[in-house]
Biopython code that builds the backbone (N, CA, C, O; Angstrom):
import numpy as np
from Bio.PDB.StructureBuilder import StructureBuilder

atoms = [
    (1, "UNK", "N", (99.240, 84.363, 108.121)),
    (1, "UNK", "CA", (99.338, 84.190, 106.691)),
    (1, "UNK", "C", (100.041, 85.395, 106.059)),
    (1, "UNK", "O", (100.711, 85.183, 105.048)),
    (2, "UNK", "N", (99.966, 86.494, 106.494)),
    (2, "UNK", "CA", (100.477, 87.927, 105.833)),
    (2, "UNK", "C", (101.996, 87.997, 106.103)),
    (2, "UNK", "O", (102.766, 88.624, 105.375)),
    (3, "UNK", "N", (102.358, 87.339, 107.158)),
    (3, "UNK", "CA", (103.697, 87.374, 107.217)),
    (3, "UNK", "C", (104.401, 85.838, 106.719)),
    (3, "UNK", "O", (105.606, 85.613, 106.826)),
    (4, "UNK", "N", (103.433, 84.877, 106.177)),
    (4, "UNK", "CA", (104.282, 84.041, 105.094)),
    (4, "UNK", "C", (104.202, 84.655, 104.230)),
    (4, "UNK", "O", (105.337, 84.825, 103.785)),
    (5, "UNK", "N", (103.160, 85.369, 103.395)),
    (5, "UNK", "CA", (103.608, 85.744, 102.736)),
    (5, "UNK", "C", (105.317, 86.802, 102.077)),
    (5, "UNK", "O", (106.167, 86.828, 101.187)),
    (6, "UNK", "N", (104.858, 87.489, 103.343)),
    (6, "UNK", "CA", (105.829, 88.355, 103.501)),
    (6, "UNK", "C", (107.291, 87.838, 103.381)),
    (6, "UNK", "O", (108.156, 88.135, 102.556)),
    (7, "UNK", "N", (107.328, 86.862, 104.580)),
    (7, "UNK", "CA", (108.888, 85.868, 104.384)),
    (7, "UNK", "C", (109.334, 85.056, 103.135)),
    (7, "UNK", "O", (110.463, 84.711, 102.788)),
    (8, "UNK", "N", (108.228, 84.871, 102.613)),
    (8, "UNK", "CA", (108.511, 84.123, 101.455)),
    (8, "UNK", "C", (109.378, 84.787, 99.984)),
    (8, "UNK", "O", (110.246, 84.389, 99.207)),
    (9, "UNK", "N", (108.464, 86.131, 100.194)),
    (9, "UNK", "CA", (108.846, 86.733, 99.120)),
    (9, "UNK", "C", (110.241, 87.938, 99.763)),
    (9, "UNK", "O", (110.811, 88.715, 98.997)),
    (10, "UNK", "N", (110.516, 87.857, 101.048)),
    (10, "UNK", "CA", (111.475, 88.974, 101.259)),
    (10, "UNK", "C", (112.909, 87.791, 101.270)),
    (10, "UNK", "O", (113.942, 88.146, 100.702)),
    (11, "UNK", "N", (112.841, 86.467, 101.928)),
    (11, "UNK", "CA", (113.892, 85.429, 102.074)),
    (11, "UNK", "C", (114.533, 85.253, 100.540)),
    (11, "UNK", "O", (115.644, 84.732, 100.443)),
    (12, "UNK", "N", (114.082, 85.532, 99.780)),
    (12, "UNK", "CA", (114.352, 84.582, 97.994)),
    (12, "UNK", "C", (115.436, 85.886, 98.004)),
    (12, "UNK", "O", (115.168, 87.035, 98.358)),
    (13, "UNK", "N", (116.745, 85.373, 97.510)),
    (13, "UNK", "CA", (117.799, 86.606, 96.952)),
    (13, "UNK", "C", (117.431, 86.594, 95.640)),
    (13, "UNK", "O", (116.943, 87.605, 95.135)),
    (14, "UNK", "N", (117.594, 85.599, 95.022)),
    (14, "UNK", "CA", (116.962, 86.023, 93.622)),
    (14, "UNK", "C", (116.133, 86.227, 93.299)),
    (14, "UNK", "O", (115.142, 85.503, 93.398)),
    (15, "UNK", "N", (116.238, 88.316, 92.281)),
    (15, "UNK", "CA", (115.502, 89.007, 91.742)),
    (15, "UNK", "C", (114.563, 88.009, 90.785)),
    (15, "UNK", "O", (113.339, 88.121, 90.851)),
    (16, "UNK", "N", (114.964, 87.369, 90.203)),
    (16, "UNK", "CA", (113.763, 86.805, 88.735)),
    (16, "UNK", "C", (112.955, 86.069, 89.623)),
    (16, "UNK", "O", (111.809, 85.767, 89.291)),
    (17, "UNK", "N", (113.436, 85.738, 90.747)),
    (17, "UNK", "CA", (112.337, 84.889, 91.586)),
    (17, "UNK", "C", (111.238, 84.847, 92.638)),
    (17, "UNK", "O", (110.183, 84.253, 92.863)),
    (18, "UNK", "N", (112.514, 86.368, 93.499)),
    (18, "UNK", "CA", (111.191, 87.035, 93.584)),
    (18, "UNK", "C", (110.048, 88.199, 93.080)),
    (18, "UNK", "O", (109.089, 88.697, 93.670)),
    (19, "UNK", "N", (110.622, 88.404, 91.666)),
    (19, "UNK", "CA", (109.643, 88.952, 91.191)),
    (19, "UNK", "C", (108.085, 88.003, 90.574)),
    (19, "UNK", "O", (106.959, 88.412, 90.292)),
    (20, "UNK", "N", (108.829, 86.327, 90.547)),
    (20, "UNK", "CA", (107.843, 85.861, 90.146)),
    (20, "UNK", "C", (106.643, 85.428, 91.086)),
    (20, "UNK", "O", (105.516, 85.066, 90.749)),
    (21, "UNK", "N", (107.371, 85.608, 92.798)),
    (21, "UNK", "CA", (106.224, 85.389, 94.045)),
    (21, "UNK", "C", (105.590, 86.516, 93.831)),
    (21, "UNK", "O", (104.388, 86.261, 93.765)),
    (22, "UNK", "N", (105.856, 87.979, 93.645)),
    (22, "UNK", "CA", (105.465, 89.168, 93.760)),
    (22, "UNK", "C", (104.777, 88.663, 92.482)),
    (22, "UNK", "O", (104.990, 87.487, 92.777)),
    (23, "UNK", "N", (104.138, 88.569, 91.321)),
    (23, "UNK", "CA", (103.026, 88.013, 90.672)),
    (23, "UNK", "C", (102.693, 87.517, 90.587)),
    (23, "UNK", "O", (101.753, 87.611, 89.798)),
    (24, "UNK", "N", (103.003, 85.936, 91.418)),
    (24, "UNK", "CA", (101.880, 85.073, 92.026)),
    (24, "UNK", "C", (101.298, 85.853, 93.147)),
    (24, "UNK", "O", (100.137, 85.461, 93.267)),
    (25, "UNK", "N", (101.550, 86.740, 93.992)),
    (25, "UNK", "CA", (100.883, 87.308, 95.163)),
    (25, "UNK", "C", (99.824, 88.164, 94.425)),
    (25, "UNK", "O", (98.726, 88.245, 94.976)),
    (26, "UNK", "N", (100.008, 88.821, 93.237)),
    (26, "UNK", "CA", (99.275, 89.714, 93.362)),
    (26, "UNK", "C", (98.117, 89.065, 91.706)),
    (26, "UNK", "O", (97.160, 89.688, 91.246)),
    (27, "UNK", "N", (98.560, 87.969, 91.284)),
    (27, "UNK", "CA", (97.155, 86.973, 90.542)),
    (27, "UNK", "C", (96.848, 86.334, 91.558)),
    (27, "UNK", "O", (95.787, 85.965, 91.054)),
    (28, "UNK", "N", (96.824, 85.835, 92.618)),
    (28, "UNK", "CA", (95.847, 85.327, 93.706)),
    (28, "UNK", "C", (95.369, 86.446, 94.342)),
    (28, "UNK", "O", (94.630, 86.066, 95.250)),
    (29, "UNK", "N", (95.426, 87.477, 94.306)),
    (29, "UNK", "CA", (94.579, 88.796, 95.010)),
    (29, "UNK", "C", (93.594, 88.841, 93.756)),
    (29, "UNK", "O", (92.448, 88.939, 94.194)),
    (30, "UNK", "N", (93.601, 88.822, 93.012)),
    (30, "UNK", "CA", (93.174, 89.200, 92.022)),
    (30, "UNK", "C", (92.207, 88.219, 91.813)),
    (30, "UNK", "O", (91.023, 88.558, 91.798)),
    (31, "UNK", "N", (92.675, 86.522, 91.573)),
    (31, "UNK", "CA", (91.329, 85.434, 91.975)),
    (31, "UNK", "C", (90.527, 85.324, 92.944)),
    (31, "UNK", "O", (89.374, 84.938, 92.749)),
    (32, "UNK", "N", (91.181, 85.778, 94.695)),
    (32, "UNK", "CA", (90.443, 85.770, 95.294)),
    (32, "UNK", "C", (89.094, 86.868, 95.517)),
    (32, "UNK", "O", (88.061, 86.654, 96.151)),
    (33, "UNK", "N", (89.498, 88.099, 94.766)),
    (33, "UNK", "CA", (89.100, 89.086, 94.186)),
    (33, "UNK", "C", (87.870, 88.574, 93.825)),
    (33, "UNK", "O", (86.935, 88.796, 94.594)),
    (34, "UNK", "N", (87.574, 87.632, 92.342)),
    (34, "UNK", "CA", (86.966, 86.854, 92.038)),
    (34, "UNK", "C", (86.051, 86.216, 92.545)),
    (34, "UNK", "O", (84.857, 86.204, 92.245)),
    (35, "UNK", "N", (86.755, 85.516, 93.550)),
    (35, "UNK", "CA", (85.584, 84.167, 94.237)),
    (35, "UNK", "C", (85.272, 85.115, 95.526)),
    (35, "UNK", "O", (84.706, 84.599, 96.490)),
    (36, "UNK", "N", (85.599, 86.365, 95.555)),
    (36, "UNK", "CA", (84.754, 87.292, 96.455)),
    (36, "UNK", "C", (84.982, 86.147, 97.764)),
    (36, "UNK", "O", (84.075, 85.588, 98.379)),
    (37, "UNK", "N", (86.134, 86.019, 97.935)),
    (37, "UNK", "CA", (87.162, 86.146, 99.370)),
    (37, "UNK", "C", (87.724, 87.111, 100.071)),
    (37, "UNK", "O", (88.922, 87.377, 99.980)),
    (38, "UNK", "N", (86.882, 87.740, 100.857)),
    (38, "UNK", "CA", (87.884, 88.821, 100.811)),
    (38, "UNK", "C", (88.431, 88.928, 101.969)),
    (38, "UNK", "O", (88.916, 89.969, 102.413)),
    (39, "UNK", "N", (88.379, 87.618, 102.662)),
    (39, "UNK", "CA", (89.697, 87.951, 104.252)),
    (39, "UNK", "C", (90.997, 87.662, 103.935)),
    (39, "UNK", "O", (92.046, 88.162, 104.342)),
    (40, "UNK", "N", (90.780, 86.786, 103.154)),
    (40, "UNK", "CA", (91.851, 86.161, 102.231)),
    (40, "UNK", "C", (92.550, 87.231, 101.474)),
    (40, "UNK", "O", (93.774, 87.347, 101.547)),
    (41, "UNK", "N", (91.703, 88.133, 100.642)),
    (41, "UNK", "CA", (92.413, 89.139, 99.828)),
    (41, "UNK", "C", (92.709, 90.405, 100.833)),
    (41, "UNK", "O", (93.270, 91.311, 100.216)),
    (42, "UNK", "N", (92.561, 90.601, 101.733)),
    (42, "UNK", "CA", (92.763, 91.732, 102.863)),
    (42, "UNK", "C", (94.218, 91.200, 103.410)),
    (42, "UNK", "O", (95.095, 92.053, 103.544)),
    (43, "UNK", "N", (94.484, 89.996, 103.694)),
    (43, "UNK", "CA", (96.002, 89.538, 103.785)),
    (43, "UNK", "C", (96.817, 89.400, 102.637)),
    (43, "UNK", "O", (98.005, 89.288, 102.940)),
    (44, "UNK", "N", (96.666, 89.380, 101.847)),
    (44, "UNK", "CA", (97.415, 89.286, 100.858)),
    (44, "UNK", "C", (97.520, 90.842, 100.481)),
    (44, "UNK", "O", (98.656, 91.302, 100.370)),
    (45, "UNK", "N", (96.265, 91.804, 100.247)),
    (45, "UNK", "CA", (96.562, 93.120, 100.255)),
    (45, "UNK", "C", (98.109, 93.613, 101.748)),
    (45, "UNK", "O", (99.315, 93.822, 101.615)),
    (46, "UNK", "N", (97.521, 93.609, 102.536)),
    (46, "UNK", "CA", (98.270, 93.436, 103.890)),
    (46, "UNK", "C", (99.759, 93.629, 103.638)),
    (46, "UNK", "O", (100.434, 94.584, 104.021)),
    (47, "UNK", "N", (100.221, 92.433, 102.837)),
    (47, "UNK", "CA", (101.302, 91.661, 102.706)),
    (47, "UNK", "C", (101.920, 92.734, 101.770)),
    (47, "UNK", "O", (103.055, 93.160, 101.981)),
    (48, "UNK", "N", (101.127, 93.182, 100.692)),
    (48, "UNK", "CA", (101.800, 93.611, 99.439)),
    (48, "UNK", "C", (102.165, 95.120, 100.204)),
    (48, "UNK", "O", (103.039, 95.900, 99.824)),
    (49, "UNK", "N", (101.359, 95.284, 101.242)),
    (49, "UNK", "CA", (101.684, 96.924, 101.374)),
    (49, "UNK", "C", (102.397, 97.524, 102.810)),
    (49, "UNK", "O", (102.324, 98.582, 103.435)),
    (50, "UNK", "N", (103.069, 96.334, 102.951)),
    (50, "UNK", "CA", (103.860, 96.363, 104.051)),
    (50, "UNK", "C", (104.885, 97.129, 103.886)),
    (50, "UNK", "O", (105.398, 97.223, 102.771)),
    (51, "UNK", "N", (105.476, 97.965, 105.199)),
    (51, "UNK", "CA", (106.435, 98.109, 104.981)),
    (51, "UNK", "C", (108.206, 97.736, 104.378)),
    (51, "UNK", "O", (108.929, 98.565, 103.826)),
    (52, "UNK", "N", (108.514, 96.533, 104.626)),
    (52, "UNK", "CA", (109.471, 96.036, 103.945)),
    (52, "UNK", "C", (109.191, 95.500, 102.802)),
    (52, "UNK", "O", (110.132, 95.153, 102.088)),
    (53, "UNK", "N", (108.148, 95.352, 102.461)),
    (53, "UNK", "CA", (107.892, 94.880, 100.830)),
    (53, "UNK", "C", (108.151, 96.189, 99.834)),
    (53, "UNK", "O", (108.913, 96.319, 98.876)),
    (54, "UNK", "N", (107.060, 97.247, 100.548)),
    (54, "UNK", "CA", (107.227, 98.466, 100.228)),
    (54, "UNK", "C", (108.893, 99.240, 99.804)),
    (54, "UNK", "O", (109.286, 100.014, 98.930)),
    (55, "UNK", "N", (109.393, 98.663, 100.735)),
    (55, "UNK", "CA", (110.954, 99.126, 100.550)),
    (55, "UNK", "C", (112.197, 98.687, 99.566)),
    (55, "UNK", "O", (113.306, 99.182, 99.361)),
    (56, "UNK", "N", (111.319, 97.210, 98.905)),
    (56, "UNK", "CA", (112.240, 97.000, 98.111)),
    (56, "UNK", "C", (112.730, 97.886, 96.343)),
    (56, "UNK", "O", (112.057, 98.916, 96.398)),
    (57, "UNK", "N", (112.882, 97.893, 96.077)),
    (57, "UNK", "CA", (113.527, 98.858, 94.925)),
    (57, "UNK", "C", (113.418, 98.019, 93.537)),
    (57, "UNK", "O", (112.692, 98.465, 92.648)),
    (58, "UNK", "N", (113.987, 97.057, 93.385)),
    (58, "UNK", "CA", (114.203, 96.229, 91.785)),
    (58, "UNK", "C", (112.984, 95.483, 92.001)),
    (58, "UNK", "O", (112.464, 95.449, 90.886)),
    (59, "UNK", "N", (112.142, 94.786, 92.916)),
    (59, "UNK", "CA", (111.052, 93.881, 92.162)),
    (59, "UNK", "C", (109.828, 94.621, 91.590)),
    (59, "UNK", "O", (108.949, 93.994, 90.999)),
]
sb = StructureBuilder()
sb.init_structure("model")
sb.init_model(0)
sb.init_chain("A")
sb.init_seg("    ")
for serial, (resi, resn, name, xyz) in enumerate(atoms, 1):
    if name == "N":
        sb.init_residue(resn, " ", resi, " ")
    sb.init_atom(name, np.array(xyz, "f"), 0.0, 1.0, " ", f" {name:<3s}", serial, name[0])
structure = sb.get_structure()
């Protein structure tokens, strides 16, 4: 799951679009947060703090 995420949001060339996965990724951390999921939110954390996510610059 951490690396769909990952592909999903690194594959999109467009900036407006993937900035809008990059805040759907991080309001579902935030719900699962919520419903106190937290293997679920440990991949999605995962995802956000990866290295190549980490590396991008404009989103």
């Amino acid at each position: 799951m951490t690396s769909w995420f990952t592909e999903t949001l690194l594959n999109e060339d467009n900036l407006r679009k993937r900035t809008r996965i990059l805040e759907f990724l991080i309001k579902l951390g935030a719900k699962l947060l919520e419903m106190q999921n937290y293997n679920a939110l440990i991949l999605v954390m995962i995802a956000l703090n990866s290295f190549t996510i980490l590396r991008l610059k404009r989103t």
